[in-house]
Structures are given as structure tokens and as C-alpha cells.
C-alpha positions in Angstrom: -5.6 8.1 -1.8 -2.7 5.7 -2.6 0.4 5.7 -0.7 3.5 4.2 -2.5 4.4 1.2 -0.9 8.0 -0.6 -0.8 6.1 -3.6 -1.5 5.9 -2.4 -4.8 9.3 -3.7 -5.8 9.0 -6.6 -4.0 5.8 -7.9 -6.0 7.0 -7.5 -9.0 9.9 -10.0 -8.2 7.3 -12.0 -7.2 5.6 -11.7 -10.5 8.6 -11.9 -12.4 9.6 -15.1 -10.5 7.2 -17.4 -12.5 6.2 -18.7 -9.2 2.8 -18.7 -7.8 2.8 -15.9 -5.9 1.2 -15.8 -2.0 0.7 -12.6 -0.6 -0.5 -12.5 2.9 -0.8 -10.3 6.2 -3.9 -8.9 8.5 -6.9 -7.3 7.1 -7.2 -3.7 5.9 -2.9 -3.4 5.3 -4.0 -3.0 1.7 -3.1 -6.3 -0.2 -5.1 -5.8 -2.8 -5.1 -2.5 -2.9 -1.0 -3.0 -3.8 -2.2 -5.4 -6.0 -4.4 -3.2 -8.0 -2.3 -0.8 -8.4 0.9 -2.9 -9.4 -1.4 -4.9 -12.2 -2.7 -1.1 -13.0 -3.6 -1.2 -17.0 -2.7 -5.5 -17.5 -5.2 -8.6 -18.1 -5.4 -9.7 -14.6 -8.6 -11.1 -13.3 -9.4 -10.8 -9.4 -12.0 -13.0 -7.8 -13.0 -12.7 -4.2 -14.0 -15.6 -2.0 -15.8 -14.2 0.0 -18.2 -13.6 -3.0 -20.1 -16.4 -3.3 -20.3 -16.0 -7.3 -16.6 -15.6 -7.6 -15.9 -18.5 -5.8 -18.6 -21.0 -7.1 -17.0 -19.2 -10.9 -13.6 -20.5 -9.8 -14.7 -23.9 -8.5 -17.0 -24.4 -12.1 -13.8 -23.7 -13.8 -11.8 -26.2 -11.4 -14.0 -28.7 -13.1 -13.0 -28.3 -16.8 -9.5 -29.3 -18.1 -7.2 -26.8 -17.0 -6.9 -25.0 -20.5 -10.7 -25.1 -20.8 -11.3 -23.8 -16.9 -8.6 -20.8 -17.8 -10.9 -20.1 -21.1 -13.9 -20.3 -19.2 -12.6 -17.3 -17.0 -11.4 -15.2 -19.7 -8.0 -16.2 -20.3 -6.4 -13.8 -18.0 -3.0 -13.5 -18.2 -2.7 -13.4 -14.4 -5.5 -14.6 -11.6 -5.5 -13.2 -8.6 -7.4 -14.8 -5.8 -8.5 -12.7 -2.5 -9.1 -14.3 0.5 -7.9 -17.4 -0.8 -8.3 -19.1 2.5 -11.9 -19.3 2.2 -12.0 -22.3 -0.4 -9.4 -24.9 1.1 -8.9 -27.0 -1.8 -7.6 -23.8 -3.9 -4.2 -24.2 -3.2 -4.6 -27.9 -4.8 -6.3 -26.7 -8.0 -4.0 -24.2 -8.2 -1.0 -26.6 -8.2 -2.4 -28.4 -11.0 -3.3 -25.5 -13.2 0.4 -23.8 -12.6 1.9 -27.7 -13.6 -0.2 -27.8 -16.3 1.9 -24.6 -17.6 -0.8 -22.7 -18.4 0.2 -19.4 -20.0 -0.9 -17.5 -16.5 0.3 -16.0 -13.1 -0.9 -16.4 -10.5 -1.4 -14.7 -7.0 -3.3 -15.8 -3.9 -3.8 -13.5 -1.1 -4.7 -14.2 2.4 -5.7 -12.1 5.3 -4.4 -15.5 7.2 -1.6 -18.1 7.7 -4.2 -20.2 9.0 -4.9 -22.2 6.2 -3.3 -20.8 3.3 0.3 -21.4 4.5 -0.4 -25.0 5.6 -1.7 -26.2 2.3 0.7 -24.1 0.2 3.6 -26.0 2.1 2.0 -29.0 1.4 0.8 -28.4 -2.5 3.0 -25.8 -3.8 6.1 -26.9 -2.3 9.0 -25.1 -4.6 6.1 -23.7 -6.7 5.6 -19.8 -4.7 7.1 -16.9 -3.6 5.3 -15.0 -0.4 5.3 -11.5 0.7 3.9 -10.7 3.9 2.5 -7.0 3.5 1.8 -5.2 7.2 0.6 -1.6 7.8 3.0 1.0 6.8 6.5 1.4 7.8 7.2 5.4 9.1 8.4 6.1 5.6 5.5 4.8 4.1 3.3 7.1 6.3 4.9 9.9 5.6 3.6 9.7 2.1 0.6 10.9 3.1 2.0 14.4 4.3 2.3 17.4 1.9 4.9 18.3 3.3 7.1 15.2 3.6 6.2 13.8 0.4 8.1 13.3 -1.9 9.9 12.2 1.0 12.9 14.4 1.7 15.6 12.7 3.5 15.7 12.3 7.4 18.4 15.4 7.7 15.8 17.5 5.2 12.7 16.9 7.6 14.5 17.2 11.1 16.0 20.2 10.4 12.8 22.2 8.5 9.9 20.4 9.8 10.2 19.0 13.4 7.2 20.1 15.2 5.0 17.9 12.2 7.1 15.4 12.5 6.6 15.2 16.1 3.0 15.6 16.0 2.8 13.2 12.8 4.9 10.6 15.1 2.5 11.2 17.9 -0.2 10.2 15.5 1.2 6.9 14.5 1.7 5.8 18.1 -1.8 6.4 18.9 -3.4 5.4 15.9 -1.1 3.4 14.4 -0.3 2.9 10.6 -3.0 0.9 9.0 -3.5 3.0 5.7 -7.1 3.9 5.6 -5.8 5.6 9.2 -3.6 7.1 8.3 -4.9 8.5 5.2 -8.4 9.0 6.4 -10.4 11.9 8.9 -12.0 9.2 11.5 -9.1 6.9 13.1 -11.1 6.1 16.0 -14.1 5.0 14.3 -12.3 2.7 11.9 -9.7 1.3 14.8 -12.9 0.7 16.6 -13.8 -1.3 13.7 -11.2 -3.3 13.2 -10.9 -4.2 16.9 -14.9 -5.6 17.0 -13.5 -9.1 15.7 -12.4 -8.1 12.3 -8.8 -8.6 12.7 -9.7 -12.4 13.9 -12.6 -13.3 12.2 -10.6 -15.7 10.6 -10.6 -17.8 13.7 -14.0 -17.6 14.2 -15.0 -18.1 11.0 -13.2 -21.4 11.3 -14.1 -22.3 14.7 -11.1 -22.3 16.0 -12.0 -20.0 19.3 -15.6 -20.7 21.1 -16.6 -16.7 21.5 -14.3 -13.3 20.2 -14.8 -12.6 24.3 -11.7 -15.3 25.6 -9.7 -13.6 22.3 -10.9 -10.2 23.6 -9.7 -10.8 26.7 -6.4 -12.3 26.2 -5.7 -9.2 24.1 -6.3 -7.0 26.8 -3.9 -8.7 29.6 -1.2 -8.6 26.6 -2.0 -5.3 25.7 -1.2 -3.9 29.1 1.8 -6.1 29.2 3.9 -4.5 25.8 7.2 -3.9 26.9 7.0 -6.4 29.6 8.1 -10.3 29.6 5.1 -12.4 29.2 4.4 -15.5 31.0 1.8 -18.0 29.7 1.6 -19.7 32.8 0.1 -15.9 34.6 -1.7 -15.7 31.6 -3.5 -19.2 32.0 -4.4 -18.4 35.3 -5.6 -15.1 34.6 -8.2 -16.3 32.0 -8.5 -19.7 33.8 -7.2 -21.7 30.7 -4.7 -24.3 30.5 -1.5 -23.2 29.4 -1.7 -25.6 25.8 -5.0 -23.4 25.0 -3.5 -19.7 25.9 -0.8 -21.1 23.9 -2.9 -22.1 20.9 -4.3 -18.9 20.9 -1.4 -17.2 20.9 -0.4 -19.0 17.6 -3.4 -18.4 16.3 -3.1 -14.4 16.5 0.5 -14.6 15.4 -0.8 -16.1 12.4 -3.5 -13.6 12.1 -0.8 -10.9 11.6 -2.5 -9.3 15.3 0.8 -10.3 17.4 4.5 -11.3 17.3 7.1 -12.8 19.8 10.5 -11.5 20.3 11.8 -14.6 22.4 15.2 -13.8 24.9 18.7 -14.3 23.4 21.4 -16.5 25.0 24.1 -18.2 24.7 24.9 -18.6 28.3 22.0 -20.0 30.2 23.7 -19.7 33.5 24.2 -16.2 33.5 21.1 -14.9 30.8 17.3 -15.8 30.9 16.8 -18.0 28.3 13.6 -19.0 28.3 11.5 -16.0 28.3 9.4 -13.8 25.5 7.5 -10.5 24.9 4.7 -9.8 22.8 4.0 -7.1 21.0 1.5 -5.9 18.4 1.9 -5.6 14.6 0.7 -2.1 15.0 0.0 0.0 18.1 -3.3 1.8 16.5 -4.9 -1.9 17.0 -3.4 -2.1 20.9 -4.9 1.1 21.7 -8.3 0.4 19.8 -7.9 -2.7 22.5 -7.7 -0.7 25.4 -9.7 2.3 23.8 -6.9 4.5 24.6 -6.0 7.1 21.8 -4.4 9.7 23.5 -1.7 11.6 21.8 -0.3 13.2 25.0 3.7 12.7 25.1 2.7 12.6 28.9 -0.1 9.4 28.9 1.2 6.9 31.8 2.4 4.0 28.9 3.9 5.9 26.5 7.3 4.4 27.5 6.3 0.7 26.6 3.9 2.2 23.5 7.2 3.6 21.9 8.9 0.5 22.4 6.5 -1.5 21.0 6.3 1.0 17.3 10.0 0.7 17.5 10.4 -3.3 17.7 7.2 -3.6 15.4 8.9 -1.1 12.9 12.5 -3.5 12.5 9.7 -6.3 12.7 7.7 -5.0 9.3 10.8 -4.2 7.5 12.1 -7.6 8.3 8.8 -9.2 7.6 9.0 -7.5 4.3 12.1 -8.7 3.2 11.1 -12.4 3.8 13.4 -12.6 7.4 16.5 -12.1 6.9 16.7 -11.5 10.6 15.9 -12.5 13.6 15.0 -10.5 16.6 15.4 -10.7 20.1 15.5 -8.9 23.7 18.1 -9.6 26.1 18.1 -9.8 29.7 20.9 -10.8 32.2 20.3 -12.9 35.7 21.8 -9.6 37.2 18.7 -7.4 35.4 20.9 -5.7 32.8 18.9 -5.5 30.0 18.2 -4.6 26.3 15.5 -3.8 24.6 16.0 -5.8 20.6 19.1 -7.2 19.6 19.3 -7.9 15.3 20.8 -11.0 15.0 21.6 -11.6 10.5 23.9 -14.5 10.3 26.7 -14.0 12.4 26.1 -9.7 13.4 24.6 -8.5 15.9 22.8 -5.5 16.5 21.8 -4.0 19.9 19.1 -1.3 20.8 17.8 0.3 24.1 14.6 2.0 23.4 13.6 4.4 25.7 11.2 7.4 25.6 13.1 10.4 28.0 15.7 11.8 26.2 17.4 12.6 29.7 17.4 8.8 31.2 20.6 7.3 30.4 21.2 3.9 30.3 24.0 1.2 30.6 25.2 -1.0 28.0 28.6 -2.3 29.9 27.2 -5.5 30.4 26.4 -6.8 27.2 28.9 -4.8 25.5 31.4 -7.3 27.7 29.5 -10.3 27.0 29.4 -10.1 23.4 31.8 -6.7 22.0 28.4 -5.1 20.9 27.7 -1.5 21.2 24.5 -0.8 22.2 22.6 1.9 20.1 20.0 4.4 21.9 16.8 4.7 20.0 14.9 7.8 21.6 11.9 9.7 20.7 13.4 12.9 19.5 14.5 11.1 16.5 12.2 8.6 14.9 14.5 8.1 12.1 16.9 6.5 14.1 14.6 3.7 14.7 14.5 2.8 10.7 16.3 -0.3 10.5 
């Protein structure tokens, strides 16, 4: 079952850019399943490298002139390359092929930033475009509902069908939004999956982490601490690490698509923390595979931090798919007044508190004096108002 994607759009501005076109973001979001379907019906040739034969047919053609290694592969009018971070010179043949203005597109896709990103900045400098594709946004989910799809608008759904929406949003935060979850009958089974190193086999394919067990673990203690500011320092000490390894690591599964940072805002260091950060996951399905905890009880002891973190990591997909325009933070007084993601796009600002209870009430005095913000409430009985 395909479920239309916004990336959609977006790739075919990539196509249509006549740049090479890198499409990257964590295993099992459905790269090239976007792919496929956009390419649907045209001459497009895909080669996996993590095929042996497609990549020792890619690296035989590497070794003709450019116009004869094209022929030699059928003369498609666009490659496309999975996994492209499996053969590290690629990006460098590539480079040469697209300079040699060979009447072809081409796409590379990568379930990493490992590699990939640091040898496109170096060879095709100027020459690509990149998408980064993560699990579904809500909307995107909703797809898969007969009765939200076609997708009626926000006032259309709240008003006929908020029990399933509800229970569809209790869903998401417990098994997250990777599509073959959400479309499929056994989330558990594949969240289980994904969680037994798949997510970072990158890094061990590479050698880049000794065992998946000191990854495993470092998962864990961040797992538990969604929500919560993060210091590497406890974190070090925890897993008995130096800090310059925990934070490797922690590079290392932000460029694995597993994690992301929201680092504190300031611009007055004497009266805001400045020098703090919070890490959450790309998608909560994988936190909870984690912990194996995929309850979807409105009452289950975390579901205060778990909403928070679906609500950041929705404005941080929609942001991720529009190439950045944003950036996002938290905010946090030296007096403990707090909120939750300020939206910083040039020079606006945005403010959220996300909170759970419907009832709990919360102040936004303090940075509404500080900076002439309002601070918008984000609460569970509305989803929609967490769509940035």
C-alpha cells in the first residue's frame, strides 16, 4: 500500500533541477519506495549496493569512457543508486559522469550521512540538491485511514471523527510513523526489527562502534530521558566513556537519522541557560521499540515526555523536509520558567508549551516579557494544532 507522500513535490524539483540529486534519511522511511513511485512508467535504472552484482555492474562501467560506461548500462535516462554509501568512491565517478554532461539524471540515496554527505560536499560541491525523507508526518499517516483519506481538513475530522482520530493518534505515539507500521498488521514485530541494529548498521558496518551493546545502551539512558535536558557529562559516567566518545556517538546517530538535538536558546546568558540540549528521537515507534514499551494507554507513566517528543519531532520532519528553513530550540530561564520549542525563521519567533493534560495550565509571562512572544499551547486533544 502506497501512501502519498509530500515528498512527492519536493523530488521532482530535485529532478527538475538538473542537479544530482541526494536523497537521504534512516532505513525503512521509504526512499525508494518514493522513488519508484515518482519515476513510475520512465527509463530510470536502479542499482543497489548492497547487491554485489549491481555494484561490481556500476564499478565495470566506471571503467569505460563515461559515454561508453552509460551505454554499457542501458542508457537510462536517469540512474538511481541505493545505498550509495556502500561504494565510497561513487560520489567521485559520479562527479565525472554529470561533468561529462551525459544526457542522464541522477539520484543517489543513502540510509546515512556518514559517508555520503562528506564526499558529496567534497566532490559535488554546487552539483546536487538533497532531500532528507523521515517517517510520515500526521498527515501523511492519515493516508492510510478510510475514513480520513482523502484527507478532509482538520475542522472536517475533529468535528465527525474524533474518537479515531484519538485512537489513530494513540497509535502513532506508540508505534510511531515508519510506513510499513503504519500501514501494516504487526507493529511490534517490525519495530522489534528495526531496533535489533538495523537503524545503525551503518556504523557497524563501518566500524565505527566496537559492539551494537554500547549503542544499545546509550539509546536506552536517552530514551528515558525525552523531554528532559541531557547532559553528556552523566551520560559518560553512566556508560563509563569519556565524554569525546559519548559525544561521537551521538553524532553518529544524528547522522543515522535515529536522534536530533534541540540545543537551548539565548540571548542573555546571565539570565537563560545557554549551554544545554535535549534529545529526541526521529520517531517515537523506534524509542519505544527501545524500551519495548508499546502501550497505547493515555494513562502509561511517560506519556507526558512521549507527546512532547512526536510534537518536536513532527515541526522537526516538516523542517527537515523543506531543507531547514528553521531552526529549533527549547528555552529555559535561570529562574525555571520554561518552554518547550521555540521556531526561530530569520528574524520570527515562534513559541510552544507542549503538555499532555488538557487541565494543567501553564505560564508564558516570562518569556512573553523577554522577547514579546506569545506562547502557543500544543495539547493532546487537538493533534492538529501541533502541524507546523
Amino acid at each position: 500500500m502506497y501512501l502519498m507522500r509530500i515528498a512527492e513535490t519536493l523530488l521532482q524539483d530535485v529532478l527538475s533541477s538538473g542537479k544530482i540529486g541526494l536523497v537521504l534519511g534512516a532505513r525503512q522511511v521509504g526512499k525508494t519506495t518514493l522513488v519508484e513511485h515518482v519515476l513510475k512508467g520512465s527509463n530510470a535504472l536502479f542499482l543497489n549496493f548492497d547487491i554485489e552484482v549491481d555494484k561490481t555492474r556500476f564499478l565495470s562501467a566506471a571503467t569505460l569512457t563515461p559515454f561508453d560506461g552509460l551505454r554499457s548500462l542501458g542508457n537510462p535516462q536517469i540512474l538511481v543508486i541505493d545505498e550509495a554509501q556502500r561504494v565510497p568512491e561513487a560520489s567521485r565517478i559520479i562527479k565525472g559522469w554529470y561533468d561529462s554532461r551525459l544526457p542522464v539524471k541522477f539520484l543517489l540515496l543513502g540510509s546515512s550521512s556518514l559517508d555520503l554527505l562528506d564526499q558529496a560536499a567534497e566532490s559535488l560541491t554546487g552539483r546536487n540538491r538533497k532531500l532528507v525523507l523521515p517517517s510520515l508526518l500526521f498527515t501523511e499517516a492519515l493516508n492510510s485511514q478510510s475514513w480520513a483519506a482523502p484527507i478532509s481538513s482538520p475542522d472536517h475530522l475533529r468535528r465527525n471523527f474524533a474518537p479515531q482520530l484519538r485512537a489513530f493518534l494513540m497509535q502513532r505515539l506508540g508505534f510511531g510513523s515508519y510506513p510499513e507500521i503504519v500501514a501494516g498488521d504487526n507493529p511490534v514485530n517490525l519495530l522489534r526489527e528495526l531496533c535489533a541494529d538495523y537503524l545503525w548498521k551503518d556504523l557497524l558496518q563501518m566500524g565505527m562502534v566496537r559492539t551494537p551493546d554500547i549503542i544499545k545502551k546509550l539509546l536506552l539512558l536517552l530514551a528515558h530521558q525525552i523531554g528532559s535536558e541531557v547532559s553528556v557529562s552523566e551520560l559518560a559516567a553512566q556508560l563509563s566513556m569519556s565524554r569525546p566518545t559519548v559525544d561521537r556517538y551521538l553524532d553518529l546517530l544524528e547522522q543515522c537519522f535515529v536522534i536530533f538535538r534541540l540545543r537551548s536558546y539565548s540571548t542573555n546568558p546571565r539570565k537563560e541557560i545557554a549551554k544545554s540540549q535535549k534529545i529526541y528521537f526521529w520517531d517515537t515507534g523506534i524509542r519505544n521499540g527501545l524500551l519495548n514499551s508499546f502501550s497505547n494507554d493515555e494513562f502509561r507513566p511517560d506519556i507526558g515526555s512521549l507527546w512532547e517528543n512526536w510534537v518536536v519531532a513532527e515541526f522537526a520532519k516538516r523542517n527537515c523536509l523543506l531543507g531547514y528553513p528553521a531552526e529549533l530550540y527549547f528555552w529555559r530561564s535561570q529562574a525555571q520558567s520554561e518552554v518547550d520549542l521555540i521556531v526561530k525563521q530569520g528574524d520570527s519567533l515562534r513559541a510552544f508549551e507542549i503538555k499532555w493534560s488538557t487541565t494543567r495550565q501553564f505560564s508564558s509571562r516570562a518569556f512573553r516579557r523577554a522577547y514579546g512572544v506569545e506562547v502557543v499551547p500544543i495539547r493532546a486533544d487537538d493533534p492538529f494544532v501541533a502541524i507546523p
